[in-house]
C-alpha positions as CSV (number, residue, x, y, z in Angstrom):
1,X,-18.8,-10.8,10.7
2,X,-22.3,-11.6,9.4
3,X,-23.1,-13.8,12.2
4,X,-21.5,-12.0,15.1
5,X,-21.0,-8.1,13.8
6,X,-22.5,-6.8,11.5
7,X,-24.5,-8.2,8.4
8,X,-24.4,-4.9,6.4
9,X,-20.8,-4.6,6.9
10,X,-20.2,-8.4,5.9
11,X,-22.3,-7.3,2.5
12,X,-19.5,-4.4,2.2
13,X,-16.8,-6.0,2.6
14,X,-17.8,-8.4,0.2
15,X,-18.5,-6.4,-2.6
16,X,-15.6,-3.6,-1.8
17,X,-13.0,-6.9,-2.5
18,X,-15.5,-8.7,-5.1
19,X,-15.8,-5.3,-7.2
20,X,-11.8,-4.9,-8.0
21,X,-10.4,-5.1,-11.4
22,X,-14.0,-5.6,-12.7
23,X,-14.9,-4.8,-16.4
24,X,-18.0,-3.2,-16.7
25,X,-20.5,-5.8,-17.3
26,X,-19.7,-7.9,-14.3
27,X,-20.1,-4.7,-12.5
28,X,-23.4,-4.0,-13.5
29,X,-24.6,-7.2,-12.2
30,X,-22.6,-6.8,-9.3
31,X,-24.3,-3.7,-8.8
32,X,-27.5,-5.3,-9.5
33,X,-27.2,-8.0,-6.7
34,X,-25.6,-5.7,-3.9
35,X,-29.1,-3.7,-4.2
36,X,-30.9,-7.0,-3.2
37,X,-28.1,-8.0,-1.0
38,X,-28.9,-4.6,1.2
39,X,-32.5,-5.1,1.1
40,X,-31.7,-8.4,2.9
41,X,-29.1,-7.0,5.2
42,X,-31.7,-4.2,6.5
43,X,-33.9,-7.2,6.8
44,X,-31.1,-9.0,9.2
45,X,-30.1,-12.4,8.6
46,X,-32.8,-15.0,7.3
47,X,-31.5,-18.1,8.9
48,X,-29.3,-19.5,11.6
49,X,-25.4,-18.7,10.9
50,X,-23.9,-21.0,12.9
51,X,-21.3,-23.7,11.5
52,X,-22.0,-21.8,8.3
53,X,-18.7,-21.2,6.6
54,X,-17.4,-18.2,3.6
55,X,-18.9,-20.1,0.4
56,X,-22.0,-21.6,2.3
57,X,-22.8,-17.6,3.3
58,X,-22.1,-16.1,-0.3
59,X,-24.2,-19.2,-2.1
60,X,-26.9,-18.8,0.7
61,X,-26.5,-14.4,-0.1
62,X,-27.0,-15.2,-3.9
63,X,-30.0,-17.5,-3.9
64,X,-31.9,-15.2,-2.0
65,X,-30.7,-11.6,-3.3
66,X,-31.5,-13.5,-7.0
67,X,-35.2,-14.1,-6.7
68,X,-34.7,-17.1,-7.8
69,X,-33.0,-16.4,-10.7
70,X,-30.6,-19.7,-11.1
71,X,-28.5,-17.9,-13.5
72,X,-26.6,-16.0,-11.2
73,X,-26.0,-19.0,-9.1
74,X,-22.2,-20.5,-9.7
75,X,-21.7,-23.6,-11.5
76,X,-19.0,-25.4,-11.7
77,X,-15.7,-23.2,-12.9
78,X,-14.5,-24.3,-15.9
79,X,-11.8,-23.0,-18.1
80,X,-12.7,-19.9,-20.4
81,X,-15.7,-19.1,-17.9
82,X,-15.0,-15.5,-19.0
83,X,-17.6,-16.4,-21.7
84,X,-20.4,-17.4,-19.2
85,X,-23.4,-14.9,-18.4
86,X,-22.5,-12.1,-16.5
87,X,-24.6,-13.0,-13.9
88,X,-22.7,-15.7,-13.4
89,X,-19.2,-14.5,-13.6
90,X,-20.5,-11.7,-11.2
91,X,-21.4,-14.4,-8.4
92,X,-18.1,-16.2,-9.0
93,X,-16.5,-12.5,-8.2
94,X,-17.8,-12.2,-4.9
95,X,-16.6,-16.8,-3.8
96,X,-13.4,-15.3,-4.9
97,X,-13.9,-12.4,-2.6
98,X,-14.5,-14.5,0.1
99,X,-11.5,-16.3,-0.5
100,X,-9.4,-13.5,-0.9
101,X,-10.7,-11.8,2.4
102,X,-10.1,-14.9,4.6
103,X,-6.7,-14.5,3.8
104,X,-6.3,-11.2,4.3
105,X,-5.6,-11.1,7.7
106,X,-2.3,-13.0,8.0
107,X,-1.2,-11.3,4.9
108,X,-1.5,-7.7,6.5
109,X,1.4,-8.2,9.3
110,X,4.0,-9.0,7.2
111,X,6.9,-6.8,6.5
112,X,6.3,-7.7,3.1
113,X,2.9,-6.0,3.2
114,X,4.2,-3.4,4.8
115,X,6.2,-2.6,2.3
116,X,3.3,-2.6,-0.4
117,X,1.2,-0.2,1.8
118,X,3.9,1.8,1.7
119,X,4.1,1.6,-2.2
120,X,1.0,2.2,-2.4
121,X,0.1,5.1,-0.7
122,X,3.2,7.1,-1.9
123,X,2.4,5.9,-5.6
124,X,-1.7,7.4,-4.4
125,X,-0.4,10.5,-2.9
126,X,2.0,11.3,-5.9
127,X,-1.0,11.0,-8.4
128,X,-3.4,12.9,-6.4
129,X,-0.7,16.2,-6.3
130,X,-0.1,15.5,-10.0
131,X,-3.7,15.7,-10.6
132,X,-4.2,18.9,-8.7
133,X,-1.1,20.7,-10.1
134,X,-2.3,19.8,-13.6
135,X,-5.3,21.1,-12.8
136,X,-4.5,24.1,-11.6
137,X,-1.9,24.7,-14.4
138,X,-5.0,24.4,-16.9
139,X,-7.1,26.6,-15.4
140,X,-4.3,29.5,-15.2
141,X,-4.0,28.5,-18.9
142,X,-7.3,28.1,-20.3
143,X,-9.8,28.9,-17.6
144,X,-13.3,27.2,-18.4
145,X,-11.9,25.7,-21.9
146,X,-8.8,23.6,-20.0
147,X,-9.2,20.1,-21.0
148,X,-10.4,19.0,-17.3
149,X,-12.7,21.8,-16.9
150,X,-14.0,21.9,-20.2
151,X,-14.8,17.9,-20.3
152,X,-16.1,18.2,-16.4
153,X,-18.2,21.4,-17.2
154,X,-19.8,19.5,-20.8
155,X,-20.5,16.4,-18.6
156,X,-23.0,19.0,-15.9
157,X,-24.4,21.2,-19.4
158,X,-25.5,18.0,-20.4
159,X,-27.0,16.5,-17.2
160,X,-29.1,19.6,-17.3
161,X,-30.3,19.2,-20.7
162,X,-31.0,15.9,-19.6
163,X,-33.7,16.8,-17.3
164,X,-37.1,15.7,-18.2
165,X,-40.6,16.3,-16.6
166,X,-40.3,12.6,-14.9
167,X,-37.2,13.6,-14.2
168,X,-36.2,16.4,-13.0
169,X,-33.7,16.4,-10.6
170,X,-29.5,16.8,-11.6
171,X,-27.7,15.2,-8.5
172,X,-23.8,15.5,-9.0
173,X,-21.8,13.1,-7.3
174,X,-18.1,13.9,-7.3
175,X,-15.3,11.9,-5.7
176,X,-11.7,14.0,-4.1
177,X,-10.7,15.8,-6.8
178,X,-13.6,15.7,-8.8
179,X,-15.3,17.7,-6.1
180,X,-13.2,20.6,-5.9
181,X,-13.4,21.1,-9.7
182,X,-17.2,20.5,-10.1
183,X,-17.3,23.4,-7.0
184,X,-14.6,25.5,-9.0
185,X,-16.8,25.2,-11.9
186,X,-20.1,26.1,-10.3
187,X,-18.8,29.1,-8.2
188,X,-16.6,30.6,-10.8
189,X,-15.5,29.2,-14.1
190,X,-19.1,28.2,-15.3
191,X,-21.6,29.9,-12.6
192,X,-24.2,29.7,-15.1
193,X,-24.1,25.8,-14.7
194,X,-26.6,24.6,-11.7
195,X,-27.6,21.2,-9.5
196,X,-30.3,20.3,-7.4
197,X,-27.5,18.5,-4.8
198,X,-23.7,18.5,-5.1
199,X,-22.6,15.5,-3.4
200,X,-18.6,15.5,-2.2
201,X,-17.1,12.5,-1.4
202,X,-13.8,11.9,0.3
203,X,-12.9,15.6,-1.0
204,X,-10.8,18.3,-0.3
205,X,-13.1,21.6,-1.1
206,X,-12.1,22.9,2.5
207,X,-8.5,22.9,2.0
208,X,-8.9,24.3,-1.3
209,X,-10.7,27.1,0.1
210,X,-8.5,27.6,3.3
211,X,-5.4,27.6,0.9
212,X,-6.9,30.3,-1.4
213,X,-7.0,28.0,-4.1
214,X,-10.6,28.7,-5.4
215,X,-11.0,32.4,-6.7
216,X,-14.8,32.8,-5.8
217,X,-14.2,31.9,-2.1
218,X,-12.8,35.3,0.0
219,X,-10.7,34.8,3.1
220,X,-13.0,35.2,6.1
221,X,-12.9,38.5,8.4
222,X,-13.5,35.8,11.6
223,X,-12.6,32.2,10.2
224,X,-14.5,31.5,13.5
225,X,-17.5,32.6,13.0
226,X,-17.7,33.9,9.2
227,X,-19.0,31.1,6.6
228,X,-18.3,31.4,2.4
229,X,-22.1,32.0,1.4
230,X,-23.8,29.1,0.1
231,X,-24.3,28.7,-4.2
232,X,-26.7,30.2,-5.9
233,X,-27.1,27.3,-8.4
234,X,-27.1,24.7,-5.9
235,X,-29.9,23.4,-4.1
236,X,-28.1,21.1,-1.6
237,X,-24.7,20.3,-0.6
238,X,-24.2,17.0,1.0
239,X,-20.0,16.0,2.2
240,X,-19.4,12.6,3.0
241,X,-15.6,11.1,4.2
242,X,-14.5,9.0,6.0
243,X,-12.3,9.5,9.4
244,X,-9.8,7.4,8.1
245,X,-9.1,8.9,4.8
246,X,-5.9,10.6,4.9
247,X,-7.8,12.8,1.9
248,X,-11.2,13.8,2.9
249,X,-12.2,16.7,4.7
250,X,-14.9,18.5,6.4
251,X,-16.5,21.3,5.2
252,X,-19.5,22.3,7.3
253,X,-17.1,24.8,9.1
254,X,-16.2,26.6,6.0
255,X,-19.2,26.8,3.5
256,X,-22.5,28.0,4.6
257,X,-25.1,25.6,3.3
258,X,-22.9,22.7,3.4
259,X,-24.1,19.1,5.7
260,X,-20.8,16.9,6.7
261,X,-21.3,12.9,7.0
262,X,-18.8,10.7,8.9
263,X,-18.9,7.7,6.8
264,X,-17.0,4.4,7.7
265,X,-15.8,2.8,4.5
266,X,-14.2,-0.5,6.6
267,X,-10.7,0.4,5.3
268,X,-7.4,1.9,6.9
269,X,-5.1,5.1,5.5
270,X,-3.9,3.3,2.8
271,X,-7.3,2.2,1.0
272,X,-10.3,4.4,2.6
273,X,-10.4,7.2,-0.1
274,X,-10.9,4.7,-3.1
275,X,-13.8,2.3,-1.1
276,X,-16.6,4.8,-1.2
277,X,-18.4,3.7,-4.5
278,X,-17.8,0.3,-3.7
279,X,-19.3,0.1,-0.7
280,X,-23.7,-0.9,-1.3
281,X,-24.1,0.7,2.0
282,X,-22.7,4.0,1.0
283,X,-25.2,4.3,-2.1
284,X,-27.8,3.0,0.5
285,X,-27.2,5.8,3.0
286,X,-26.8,8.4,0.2
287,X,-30.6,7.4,-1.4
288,X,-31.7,7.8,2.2
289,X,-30.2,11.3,2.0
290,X,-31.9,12.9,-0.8
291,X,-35.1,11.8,0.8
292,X,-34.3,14.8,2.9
293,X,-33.0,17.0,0.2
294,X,-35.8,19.5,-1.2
295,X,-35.7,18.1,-4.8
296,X,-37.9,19.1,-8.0
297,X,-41.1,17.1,-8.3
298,X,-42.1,14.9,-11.1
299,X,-44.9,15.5,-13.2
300,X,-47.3,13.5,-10.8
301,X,-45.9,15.4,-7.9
302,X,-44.3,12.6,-6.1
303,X,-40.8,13.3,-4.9
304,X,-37.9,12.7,-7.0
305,X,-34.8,10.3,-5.4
């Protein structure tokens, strides 16, 4: 793929495997080395990849997306390596990815597998109508104070507070669910609340609105024509999803003030709408964004990101 397709996309797919089952420090330095690993990927590659194999690209990736930094770079594995710097477990993450991905294909066209995706996606369907009817059973309970509301709607009071002269800008990112409660919240539970740019990924505020599921939003006169005005309290709105998620819609056609973005995460039906955050290109693309977005400026008057 790195050598024939698509660099960036070889970078993605390496980190969306490397990044599963993670704990949080190998994730940091995941995170750490994906931003150097898409600086070299916009740069295309640095050397000739022919008769270069999986474990010759990643250690040739991690030498030059280290500056130098032979920490990172794998030793050999020994038992317990849990205990070795994160840096290094991190690297070790994405040989494994490698490994995992070559394998992959073969894997897929079993019945066996078939059988899994299956699984899978009923067991990530089920939870994602449990989450909404628990949800919606708060709110007709508790309003604003629900436990989901209330912890979402403490979490964006306190991003607020956070705010700071060199740092002024609150950009709330909020993945399926996520964004039709943050949009919930702001339009009608907590309108006093605010955000320089909503950001909804792989979300399903449209269907929300079209199923009358959002009190603030009025069914149109002409659904043709006639757009739900855009938020008072919210500078931007930016959708991102991806064609292939069974669980992300559009909603430029709805919302007035709303911008949609196809987004390919690299992945089918059954695991598009969890591969957005994993992806280094997707927080790439998204930075590039809010370059356009008409944020607050910091106290030297550059633009805030």
């Amino acid at each position: 793929m790195a050598r024939v397709e698509s660099f960036a996309d070889a970078v993605d797919l390496l980190w969306s495997v490397a990044m599963e089952d993670v704990d949080a420090a190998e994730a940091s330095a995941l995170a750490a080395l994906a931003a150097q690993a898409m600086a070299r990927a916009q740069d295309g590659p640095a050397r000739d990849m022919a008769g270069v194999d999986d474990d010759q690209w990643v250690e040739w990736l991690l030498r030059t997306s280290s500056a130098g930094d032979s920490s990172v770079l794998p030793a050999v594995e020994r038992f317990g390596s849990a205990r070795q710097p994160k840096e290094r477990r991190a690297a070790w993450r994405l040989h494994e990815a490698a490994s995992r991905i070559a394998f992959a294909a073969a894997r897929v066209t079993s019945t066996a597998a078939l059988a899994l995706w299956r699984e899978s996606w009923h067991a990530q369907s089920s939870v994602f109508l449990g989450d909404v009817l628990t949800y919606l059973r708060q709110r007709e309970q508790s309003g604003p104070d629900g436990p989901i509301a209330g912890k979402i709607g403490a979490a964006l009071a306190e991003g607020a507070r956070s705010r700071t002269a060199d740092d002024p800008a609150l950009v709330v990112v909020a993945h399926s669910m996520g964004g039709n409660i943050v949009y919930d919240l702001l339009s009608h539970l907590r309108p006093e609340l605010e955000c320089d740019v909503l950001v909804t990924v792989g979300s399903q505020v449209g269907v929300f609105a079209e199923l009358g599921l959002l009190p603030a939003v009025s069914a149109p006169a002409d659904p043709k024509s006639d757009r739900v005005p855009a938020l008072a309290n919210v500078g931007s709105w930016i959708n991102v999803y991806d064609p292939n998620d069974p669980l992300a819609f559009v909603t430029a056609k709805i919302f007035a003030g709303s911008e949609d973005f196809a987004y390919s995460t690299g992945r089918g039906v059954r695991s598009s709408h969890s591969a957005y955050m994993r992806r280094p290109s997707f927080h790439h693309r998204l930075s590039e964004r809010l370059r356009d977005c008409p944020l607050p400026s910091t106290a030297t008057g550059l633009p805030q990101e």
